[in-house]
PDB file of N, CA, C, O and CB in Angstrom:
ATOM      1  N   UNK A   1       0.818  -1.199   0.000  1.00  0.00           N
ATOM      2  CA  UNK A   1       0.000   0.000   0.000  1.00  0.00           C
ATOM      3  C   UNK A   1       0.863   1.265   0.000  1.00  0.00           C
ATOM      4  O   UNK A   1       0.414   2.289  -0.517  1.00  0.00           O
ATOM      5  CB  UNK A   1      -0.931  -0.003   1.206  1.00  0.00           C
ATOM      6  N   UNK A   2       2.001   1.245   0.519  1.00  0.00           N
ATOM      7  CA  UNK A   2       2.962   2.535   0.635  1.00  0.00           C
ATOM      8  C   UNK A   2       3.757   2.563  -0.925  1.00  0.00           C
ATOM      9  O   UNK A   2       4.694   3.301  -1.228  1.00  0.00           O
ATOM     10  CB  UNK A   2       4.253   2.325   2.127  1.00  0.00           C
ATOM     11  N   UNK A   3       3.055   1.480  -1.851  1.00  0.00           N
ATOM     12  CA  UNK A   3       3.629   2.020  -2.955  1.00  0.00           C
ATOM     13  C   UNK A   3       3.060   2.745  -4.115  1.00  0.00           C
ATOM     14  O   UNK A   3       3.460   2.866  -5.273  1.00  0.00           O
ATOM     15  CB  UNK A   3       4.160   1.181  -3.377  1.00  0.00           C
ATOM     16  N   UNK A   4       1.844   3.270  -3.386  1.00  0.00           N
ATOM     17  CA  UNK A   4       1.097   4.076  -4.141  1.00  0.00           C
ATOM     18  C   UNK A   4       1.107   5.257  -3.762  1.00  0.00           C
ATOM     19  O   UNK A   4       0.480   6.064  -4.449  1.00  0.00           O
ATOM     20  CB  UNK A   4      -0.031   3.736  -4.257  1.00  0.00           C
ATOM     21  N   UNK A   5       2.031   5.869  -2.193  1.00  0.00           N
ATOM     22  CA  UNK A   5       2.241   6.844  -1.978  1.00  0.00           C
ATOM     23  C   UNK A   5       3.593   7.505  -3.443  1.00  0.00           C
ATOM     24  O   UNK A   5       3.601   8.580  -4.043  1.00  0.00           O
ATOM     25  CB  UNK A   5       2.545   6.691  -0.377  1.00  0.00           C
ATOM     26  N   UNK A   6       4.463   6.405  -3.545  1.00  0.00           N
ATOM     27  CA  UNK A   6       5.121   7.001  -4.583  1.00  0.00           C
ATOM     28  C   UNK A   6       4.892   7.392  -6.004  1.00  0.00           C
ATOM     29  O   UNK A   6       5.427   8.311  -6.626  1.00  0.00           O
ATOM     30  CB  UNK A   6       5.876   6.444  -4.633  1.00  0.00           C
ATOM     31  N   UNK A   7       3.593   6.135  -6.589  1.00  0.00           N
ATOM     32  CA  UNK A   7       4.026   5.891  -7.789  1.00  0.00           C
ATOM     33  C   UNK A   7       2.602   6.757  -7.578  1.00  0.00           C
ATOM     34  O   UNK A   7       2.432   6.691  -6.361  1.00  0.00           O
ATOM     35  CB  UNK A   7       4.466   4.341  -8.602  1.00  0.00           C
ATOM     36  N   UNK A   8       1.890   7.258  -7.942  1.00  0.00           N
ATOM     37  CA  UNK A   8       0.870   8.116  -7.831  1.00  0.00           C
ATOM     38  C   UNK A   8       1.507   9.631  -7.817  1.00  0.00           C
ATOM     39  O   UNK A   8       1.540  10.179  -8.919  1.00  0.00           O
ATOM     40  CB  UNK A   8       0.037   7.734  -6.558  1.00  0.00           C
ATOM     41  N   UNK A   9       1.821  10.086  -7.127  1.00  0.00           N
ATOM     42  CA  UNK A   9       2.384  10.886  -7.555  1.00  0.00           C
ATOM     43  C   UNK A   9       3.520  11.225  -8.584  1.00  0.00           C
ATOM     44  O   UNK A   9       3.529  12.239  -9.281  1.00  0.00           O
ATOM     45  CB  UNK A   9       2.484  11.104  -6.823  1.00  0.00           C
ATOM     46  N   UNK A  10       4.554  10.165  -8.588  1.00  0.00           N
ATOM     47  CA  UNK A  10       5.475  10.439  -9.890  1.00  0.00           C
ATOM     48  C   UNK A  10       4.410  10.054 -11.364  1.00  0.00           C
ATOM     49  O   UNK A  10       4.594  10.703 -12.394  1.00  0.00           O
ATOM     50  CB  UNK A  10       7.102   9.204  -9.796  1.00  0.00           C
ATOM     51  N   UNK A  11       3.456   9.090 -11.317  1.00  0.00           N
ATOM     52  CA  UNK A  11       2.352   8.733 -12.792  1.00  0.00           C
ATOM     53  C   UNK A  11       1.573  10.807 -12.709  1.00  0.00           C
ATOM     54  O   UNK A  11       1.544  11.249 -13.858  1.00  0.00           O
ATOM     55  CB  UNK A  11       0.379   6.685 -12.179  1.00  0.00           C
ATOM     56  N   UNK A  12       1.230  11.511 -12.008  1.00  0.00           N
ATOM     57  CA  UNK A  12       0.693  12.481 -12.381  1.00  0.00           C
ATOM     58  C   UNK A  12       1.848  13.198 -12.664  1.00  0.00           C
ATOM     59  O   UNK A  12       1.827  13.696 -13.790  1.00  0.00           O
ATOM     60  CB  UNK A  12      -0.232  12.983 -11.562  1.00  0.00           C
ATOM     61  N   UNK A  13       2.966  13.441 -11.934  1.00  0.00           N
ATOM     62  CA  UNK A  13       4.101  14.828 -12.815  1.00  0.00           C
ATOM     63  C   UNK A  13       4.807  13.724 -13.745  1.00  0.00           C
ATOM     64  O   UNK A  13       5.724  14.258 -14.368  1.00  0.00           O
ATOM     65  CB  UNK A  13       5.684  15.960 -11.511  1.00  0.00           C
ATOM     66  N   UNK A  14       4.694  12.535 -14.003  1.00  0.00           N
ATOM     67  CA  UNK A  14       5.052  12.381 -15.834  1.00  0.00           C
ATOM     68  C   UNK A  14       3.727  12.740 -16.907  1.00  0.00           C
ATOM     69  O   UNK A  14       3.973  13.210 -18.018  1.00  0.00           O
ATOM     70  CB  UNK A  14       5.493  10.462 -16.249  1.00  0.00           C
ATOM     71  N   UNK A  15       2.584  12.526 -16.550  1.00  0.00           N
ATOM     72  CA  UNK A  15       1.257  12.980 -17.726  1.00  0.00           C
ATOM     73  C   UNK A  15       1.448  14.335 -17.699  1.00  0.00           C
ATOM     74  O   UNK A  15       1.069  14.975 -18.680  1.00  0.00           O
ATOM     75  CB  UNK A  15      -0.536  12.616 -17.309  1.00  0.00           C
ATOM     76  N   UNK A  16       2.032  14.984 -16.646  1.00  0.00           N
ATOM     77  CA  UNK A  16       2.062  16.233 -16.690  1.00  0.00           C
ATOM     78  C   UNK A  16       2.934  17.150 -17.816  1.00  0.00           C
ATOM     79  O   UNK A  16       2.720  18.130 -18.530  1.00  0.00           O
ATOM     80  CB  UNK A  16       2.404  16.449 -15.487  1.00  0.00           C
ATOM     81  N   UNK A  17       4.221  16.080 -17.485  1.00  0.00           N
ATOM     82  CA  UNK A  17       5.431  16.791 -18.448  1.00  0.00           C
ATOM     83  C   UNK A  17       5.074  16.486 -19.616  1.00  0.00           C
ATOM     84  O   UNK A  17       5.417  17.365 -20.407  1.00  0.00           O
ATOM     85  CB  UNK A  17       6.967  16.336 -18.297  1.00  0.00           C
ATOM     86  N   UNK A  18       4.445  15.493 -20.176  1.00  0.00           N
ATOM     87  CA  UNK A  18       4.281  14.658 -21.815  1.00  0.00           C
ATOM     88  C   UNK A  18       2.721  16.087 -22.034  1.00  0.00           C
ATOM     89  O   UNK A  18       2.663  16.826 -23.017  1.00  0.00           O
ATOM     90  CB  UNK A  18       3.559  11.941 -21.731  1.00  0.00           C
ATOM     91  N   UNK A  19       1.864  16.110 -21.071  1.00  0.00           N
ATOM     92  CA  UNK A  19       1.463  17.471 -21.244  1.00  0.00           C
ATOM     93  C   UNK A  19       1.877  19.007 -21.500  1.00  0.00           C
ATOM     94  O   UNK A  19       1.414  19.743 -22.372  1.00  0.00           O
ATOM     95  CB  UNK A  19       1.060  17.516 -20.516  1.00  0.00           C
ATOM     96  N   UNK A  20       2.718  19.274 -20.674  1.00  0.00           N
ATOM     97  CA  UNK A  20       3.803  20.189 -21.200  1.00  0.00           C
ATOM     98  C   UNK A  20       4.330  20.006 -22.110  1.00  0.00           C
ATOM     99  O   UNK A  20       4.369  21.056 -22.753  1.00  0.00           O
ATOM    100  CB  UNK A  20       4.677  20.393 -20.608  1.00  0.00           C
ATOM    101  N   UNK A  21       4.898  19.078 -22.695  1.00  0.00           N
ATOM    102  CA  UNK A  21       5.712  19.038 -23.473  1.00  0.00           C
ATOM    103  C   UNK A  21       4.995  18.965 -24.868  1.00  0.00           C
ATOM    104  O   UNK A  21       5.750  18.983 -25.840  1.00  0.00           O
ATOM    105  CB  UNK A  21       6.563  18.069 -23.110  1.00  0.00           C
ATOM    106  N   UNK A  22       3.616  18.883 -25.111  1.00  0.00           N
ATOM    107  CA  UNK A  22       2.933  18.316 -26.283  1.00  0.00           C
ATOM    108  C   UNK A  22       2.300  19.988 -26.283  1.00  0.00           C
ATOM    109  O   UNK A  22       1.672  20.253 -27.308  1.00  0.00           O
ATOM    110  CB  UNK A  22       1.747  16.657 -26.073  1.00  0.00           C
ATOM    111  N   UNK A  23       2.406  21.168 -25.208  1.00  0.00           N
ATOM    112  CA  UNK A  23       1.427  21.860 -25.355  1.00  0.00           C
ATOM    113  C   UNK A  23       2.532  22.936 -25.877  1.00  0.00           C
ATOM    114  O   UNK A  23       2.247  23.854 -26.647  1.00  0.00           O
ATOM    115  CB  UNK A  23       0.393  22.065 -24.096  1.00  0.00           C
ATOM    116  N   UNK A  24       3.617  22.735 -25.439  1.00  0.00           N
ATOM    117  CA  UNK A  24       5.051  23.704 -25.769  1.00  0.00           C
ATOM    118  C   UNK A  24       5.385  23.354 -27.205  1.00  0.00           C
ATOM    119  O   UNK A  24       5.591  24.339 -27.913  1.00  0.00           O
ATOM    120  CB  UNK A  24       6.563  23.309 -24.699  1.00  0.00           C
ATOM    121  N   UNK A  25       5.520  21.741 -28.009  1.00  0.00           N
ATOM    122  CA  UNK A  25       5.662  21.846 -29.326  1.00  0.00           C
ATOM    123  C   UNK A  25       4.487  22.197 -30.314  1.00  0.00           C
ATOM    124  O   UNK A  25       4.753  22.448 -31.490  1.00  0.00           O
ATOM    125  CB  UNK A  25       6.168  20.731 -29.640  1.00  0.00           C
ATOM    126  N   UNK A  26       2.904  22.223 -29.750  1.00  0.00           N
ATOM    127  CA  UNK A  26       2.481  22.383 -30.852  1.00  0.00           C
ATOM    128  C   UNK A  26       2.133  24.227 -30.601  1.00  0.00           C
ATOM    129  O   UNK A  26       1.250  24.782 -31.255  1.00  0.00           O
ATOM    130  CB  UNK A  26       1.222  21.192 -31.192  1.00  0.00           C
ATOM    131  N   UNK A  27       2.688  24.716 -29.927  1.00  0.00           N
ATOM    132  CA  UNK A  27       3.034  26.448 -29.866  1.00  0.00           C
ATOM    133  C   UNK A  27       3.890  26.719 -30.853  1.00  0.00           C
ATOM    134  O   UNK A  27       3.633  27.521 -31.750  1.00  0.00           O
ATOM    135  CB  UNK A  27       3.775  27.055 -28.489  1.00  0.00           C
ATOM    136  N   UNK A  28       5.415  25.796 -30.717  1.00  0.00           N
ATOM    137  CA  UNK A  28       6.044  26.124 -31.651  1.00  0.00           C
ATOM    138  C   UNK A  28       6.319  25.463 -33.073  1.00  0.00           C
ATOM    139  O   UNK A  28       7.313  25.460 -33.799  1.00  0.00           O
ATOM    140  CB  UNK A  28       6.884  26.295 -31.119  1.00  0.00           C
ATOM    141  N   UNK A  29       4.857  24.819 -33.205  1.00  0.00           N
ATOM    142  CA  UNK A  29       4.719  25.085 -34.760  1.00  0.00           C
ATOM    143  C   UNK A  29       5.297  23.682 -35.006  1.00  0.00           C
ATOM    144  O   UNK A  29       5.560  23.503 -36.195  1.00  0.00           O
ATOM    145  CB  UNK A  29       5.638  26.538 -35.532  1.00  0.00           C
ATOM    146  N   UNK A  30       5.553  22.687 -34.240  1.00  0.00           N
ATOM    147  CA  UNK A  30       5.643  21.006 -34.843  1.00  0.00           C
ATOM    148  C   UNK A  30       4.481  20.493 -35.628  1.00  0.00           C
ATOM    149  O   UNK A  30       4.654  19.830 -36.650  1.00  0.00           O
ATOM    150  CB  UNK A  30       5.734  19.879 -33.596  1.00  0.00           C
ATOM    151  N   UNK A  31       3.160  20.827 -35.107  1.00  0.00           N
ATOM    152  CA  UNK A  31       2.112  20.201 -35.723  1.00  0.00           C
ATOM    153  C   UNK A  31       1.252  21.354 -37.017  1.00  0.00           C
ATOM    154  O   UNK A  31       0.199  21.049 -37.576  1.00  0.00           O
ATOM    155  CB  UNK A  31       1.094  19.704 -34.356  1.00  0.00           C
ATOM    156  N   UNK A  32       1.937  22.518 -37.232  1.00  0.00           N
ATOM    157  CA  UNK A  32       1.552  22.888 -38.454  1.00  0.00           C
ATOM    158  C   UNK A  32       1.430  22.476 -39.888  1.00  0.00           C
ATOM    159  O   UNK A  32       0.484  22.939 -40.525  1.00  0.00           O
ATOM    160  CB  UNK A  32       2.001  23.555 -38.492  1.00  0.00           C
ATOM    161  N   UNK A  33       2.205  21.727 -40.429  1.00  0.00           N
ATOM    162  CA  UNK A  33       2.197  21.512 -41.738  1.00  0.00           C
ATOM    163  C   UNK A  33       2.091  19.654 -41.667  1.00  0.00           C
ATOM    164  O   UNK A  33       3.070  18.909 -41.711  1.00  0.00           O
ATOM    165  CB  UNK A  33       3.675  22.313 -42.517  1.00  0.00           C
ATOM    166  N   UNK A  34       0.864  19.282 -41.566  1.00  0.00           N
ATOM    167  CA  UNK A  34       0.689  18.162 -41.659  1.00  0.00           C
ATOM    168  C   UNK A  34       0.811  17.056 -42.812  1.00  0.00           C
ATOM    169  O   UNK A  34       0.941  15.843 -42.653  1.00  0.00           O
ATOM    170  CB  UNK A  34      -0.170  18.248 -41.282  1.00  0.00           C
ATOM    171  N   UNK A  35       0.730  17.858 -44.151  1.00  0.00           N
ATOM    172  CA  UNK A  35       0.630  17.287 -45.573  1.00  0.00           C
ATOM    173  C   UNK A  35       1.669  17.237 -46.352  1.00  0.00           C
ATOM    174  O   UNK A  35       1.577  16.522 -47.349  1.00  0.00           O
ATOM    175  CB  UNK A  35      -0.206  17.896 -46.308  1.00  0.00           C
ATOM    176  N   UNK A  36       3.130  18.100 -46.066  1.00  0.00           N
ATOM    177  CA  UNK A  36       4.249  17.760 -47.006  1.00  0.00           C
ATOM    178  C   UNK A  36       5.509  16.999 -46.214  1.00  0.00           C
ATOM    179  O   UNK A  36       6.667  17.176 -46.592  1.00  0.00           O
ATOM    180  CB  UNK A  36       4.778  19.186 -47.721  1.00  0.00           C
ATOM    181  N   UNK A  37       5.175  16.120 -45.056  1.00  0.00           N
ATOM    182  CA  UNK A  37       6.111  14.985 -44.955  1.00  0.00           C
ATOM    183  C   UNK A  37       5.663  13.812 -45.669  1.00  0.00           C
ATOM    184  O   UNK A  37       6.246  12.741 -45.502  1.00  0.00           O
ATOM    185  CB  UNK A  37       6.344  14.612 -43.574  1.00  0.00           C
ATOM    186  N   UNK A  38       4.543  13.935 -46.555  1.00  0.00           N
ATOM    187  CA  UNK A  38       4.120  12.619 -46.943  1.00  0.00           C
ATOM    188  C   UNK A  38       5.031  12.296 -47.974  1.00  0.00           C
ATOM    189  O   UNK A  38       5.719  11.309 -48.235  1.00  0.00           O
ATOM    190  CB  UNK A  38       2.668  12.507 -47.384  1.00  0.00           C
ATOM    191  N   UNK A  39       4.749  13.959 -48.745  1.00  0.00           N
ATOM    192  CA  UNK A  39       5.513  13.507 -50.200  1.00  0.00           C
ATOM    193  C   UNK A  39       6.787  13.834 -50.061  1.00  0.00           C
ATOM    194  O   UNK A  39       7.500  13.762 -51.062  1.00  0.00           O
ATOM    195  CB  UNK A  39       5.016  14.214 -51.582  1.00  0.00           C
ATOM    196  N   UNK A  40       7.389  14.292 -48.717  1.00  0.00           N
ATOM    197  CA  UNK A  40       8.980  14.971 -49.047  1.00  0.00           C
ATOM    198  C   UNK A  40       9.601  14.125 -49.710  1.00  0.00           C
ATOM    199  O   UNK A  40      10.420  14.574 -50.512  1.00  0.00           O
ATOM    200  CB  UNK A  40       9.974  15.319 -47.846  1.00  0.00           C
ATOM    201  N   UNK A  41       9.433  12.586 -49.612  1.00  0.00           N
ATOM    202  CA  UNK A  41      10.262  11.832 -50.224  1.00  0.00           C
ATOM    203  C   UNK A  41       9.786  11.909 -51.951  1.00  0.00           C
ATOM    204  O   UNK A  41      10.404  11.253 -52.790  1.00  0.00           O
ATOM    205  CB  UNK A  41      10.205  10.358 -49.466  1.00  0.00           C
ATOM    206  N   UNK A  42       9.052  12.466 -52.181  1.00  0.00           N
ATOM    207  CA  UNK A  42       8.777  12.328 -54.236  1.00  0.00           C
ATOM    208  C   UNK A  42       9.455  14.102 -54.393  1.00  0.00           C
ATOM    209  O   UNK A  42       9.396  14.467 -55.567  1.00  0.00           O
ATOM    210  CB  UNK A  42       6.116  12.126 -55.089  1.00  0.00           C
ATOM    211  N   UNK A  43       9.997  15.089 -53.522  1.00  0.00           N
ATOM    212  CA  UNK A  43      10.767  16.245 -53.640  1.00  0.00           C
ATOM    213  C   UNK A  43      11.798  15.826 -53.945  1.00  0.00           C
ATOM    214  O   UNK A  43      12.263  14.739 -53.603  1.00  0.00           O
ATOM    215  CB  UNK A  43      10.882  17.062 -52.660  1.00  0.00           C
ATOM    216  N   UNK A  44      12.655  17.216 -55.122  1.00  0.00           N
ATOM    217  CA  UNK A  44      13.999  16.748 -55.004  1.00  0.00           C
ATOM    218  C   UNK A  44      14.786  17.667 -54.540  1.00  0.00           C
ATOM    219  O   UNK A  44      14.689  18.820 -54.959  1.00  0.00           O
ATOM    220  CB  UNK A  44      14.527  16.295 -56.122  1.00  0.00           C
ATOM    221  N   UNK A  45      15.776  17.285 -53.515  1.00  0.00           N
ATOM    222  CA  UNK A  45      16.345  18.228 -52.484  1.00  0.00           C
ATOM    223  C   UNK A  45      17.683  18.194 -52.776  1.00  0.00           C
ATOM    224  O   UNK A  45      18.449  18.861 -52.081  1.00  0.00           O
ATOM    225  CB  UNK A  45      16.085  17.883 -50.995  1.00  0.00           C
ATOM    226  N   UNK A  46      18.278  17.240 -54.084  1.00  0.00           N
ATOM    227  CA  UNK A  46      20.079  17.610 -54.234  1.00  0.00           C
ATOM    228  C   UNK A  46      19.924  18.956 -54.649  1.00  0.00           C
ATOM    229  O   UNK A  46      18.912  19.505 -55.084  1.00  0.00           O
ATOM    230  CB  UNK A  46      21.159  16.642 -55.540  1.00  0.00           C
ATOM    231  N   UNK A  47      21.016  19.397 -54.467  1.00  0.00           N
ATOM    232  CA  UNK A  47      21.317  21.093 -54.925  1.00  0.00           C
ATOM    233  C   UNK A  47      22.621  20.740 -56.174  1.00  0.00           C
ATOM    234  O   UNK A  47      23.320  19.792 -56.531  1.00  0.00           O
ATOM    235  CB  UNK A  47      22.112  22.377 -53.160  1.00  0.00           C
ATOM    236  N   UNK A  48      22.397  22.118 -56.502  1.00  0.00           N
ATOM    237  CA  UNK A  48      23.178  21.751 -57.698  1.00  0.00           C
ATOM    238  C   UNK A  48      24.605  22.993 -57.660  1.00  0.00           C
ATOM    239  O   UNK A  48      24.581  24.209 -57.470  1.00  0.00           O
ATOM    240  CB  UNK A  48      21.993  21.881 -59.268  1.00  0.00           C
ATOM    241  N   UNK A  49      25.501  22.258 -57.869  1.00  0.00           N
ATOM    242  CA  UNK A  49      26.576  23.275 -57.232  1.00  0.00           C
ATOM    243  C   UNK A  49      27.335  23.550 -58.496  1.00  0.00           C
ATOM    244  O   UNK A  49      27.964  22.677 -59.094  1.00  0.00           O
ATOM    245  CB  UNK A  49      27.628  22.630 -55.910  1.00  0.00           C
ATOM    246  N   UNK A  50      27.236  24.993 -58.935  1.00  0.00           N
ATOM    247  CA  UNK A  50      27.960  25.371 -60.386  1.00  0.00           C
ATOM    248  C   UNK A  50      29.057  25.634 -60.077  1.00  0.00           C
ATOM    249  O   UNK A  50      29.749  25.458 -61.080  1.00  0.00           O
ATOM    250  CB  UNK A  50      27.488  26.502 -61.248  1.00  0.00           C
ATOM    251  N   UNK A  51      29.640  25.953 -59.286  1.00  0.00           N
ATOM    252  CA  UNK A  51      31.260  26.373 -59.235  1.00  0.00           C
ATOM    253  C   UNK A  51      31.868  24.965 -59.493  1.00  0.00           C
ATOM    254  O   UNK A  51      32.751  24.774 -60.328  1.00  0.00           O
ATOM    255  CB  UNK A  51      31.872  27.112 -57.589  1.00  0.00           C
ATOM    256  N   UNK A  52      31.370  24.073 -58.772  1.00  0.00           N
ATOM    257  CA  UNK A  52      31.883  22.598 -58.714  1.00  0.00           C
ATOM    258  C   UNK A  52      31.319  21.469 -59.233  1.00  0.00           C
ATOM    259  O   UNK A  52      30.905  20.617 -58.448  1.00  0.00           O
ATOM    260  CB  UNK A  52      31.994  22.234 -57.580  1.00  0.00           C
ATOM    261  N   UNK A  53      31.188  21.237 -60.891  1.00  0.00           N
ATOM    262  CA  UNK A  53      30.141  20.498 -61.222  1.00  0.00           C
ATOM    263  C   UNK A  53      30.709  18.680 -61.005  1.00  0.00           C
ATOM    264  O   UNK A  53      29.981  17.745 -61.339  1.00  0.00           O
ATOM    265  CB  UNK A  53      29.683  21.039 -62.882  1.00  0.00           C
ATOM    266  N   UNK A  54      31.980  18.501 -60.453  1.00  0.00           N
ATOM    267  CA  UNK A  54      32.121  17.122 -60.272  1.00  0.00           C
ATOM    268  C   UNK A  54      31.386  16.509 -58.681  1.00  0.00           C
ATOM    269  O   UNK A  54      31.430  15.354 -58.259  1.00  0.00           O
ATOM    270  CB  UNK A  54      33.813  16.878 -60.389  1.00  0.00           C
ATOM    271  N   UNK A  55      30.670  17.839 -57.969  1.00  0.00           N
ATOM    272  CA  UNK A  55      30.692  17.164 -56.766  1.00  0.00           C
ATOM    273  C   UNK A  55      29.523  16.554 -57.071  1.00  0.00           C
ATOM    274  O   UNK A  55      29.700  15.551 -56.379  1.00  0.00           O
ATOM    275  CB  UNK A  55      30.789  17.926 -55.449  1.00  0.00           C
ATOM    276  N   UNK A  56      28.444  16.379 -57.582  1.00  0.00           N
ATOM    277  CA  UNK A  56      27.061  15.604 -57.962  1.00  0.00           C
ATOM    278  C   UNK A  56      27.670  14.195 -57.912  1.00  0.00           C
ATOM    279  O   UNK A  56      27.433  13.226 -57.191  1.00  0.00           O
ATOM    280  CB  UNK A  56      26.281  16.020 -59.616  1.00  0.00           C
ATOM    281  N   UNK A  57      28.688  14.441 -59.098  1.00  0.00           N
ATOM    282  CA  UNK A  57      29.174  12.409 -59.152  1.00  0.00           C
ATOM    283  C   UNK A  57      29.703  11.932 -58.107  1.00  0.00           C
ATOM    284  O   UNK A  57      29.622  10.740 -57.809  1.00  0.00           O
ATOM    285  CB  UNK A  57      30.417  11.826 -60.239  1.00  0.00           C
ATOM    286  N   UNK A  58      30.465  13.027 -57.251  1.00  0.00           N
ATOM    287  CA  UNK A  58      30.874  12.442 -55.908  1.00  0.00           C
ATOM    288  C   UNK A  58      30.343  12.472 -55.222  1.00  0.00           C
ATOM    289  O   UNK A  58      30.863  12.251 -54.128  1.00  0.00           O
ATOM    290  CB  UNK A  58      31.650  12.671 -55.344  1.00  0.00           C
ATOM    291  N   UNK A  59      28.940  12.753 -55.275  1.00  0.00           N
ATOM    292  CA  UNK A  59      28.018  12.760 -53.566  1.00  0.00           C
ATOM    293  C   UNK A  59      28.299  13.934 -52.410  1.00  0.00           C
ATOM    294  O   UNK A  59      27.766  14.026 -51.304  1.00  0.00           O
ATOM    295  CB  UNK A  59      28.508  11.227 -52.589  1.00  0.00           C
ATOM    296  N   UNK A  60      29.116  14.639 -52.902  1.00  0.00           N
ATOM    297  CA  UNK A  60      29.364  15.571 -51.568  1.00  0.00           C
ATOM    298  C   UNK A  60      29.061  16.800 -52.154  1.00  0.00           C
ATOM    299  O   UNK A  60      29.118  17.833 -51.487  1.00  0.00           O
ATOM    300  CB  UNK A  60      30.941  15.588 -50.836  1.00  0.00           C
TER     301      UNK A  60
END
């Protein structure tokens, strides 16, 4: 029975922090753009580097 003096209180300040913590990222804008991680992968994100046109074949 004395182990509900502990775990009762540490189970409410962890829902608490995963509360905090879910109310602090969607302030700063984690859960805004819900629709372009689907396709990021059909984007194309190499860049194209003109000073240096061998680095494409080398990957860097």
């Amino acid at each position: 029975m004395e182990v509900i003096v502990i775990l009762l209180p540490l189970a409410l300040l962890l829902g608490l922090f995963f509360i905090g913590a879910f109310i602090w990222s969607a302030r700063k804008g984690q859960y805004d753009d819900l629709e372009t991680p689907r396709f990021r992968m059909l984007l194309d994100d190499q860049k194209i580097n003109t000073s240096n046109p061998t680095s494409i074949k080398d990957g860097k």
